[in-house]
C-alpha positions as CSV (number, residue, x, y, z in Angstrom):
1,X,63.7,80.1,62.3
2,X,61.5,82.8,61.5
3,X,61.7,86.4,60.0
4,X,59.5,89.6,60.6
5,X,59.3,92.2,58.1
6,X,58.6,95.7,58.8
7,X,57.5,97.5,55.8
8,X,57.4,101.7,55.6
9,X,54.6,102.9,52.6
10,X,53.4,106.2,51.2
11,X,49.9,106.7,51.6
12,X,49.3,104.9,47.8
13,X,50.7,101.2,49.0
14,X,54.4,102.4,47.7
15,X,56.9,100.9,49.6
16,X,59.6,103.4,50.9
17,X,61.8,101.3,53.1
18,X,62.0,98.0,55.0
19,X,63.4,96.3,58.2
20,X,64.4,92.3,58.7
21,X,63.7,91.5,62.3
22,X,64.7,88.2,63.8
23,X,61.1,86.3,64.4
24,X,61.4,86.2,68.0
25,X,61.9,90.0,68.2
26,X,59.7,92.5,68.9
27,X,57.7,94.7,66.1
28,X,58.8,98.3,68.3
29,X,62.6,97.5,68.0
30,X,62.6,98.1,64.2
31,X,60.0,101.1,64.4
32,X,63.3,103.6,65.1
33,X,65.6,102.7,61.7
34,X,62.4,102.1,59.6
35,X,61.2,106.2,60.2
36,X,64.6,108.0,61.4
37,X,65.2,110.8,58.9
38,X,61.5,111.0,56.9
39,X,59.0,113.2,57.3
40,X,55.1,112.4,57.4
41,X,52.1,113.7,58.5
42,X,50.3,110.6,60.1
43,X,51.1,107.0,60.8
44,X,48.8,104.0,61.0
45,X,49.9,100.7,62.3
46,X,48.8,97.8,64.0
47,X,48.2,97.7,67.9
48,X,51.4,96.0,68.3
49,X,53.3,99.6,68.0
50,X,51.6,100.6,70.3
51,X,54.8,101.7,72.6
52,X,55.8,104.7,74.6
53,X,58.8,105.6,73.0
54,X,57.5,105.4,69.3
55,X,54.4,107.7,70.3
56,X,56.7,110.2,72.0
57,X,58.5,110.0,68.5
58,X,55.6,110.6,67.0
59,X,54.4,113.5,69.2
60,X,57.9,115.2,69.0
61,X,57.4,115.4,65.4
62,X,53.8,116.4,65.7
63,X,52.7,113.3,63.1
64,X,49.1,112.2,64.0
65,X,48.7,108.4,65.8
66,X,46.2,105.9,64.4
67,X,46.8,101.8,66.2
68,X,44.9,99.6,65.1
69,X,40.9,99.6,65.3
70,X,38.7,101.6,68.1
71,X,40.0,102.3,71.5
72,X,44.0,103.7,71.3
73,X,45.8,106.2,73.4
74,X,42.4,107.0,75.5
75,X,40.9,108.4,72.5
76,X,38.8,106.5,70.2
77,X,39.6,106.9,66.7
78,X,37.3,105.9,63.6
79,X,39.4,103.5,61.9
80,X,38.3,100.5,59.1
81,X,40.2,97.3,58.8
């Protein structure tokens, strides 16, 4: 048995809230409880949130989209890993 763990930070590294995800779940499913009621300006995350639903979130609230490194969304985007 395995366990993901979703993990919401400030832009220092501070953490501001987490999700437990059963292993064998996908990242996206705990992206909607992790950023439901905060306000921010940008999120970065890896490739794997790279879903519809959590970009039309992200739109709606006019917070700026960088996924993972290079090519996302059409756009490239100058990113360092």
């Amino acid at each position: 048995m395995t366990t993901k763990i979703l993990a919401l930070t400030d832009a220092l590294g501070n953490l501001v809230r987490f999700e437990l995800l059963p292993g064998h779940r996908f990242d996206t499913v705990g992206v909607a409880p992790l950023i439901d009621g905060i306000e921010f300006g940008a999120l970065l995350a890896d490739k794997a949130f790279d879903s519809n639903n959590i970009v039309a979130d992200l739109n709606e609230r006019g917070a700026k989209i960088v996924l993972g490194r290079g090519f996302a969304f059409g756009h490239w985007c100058a990113c360092s890993t």
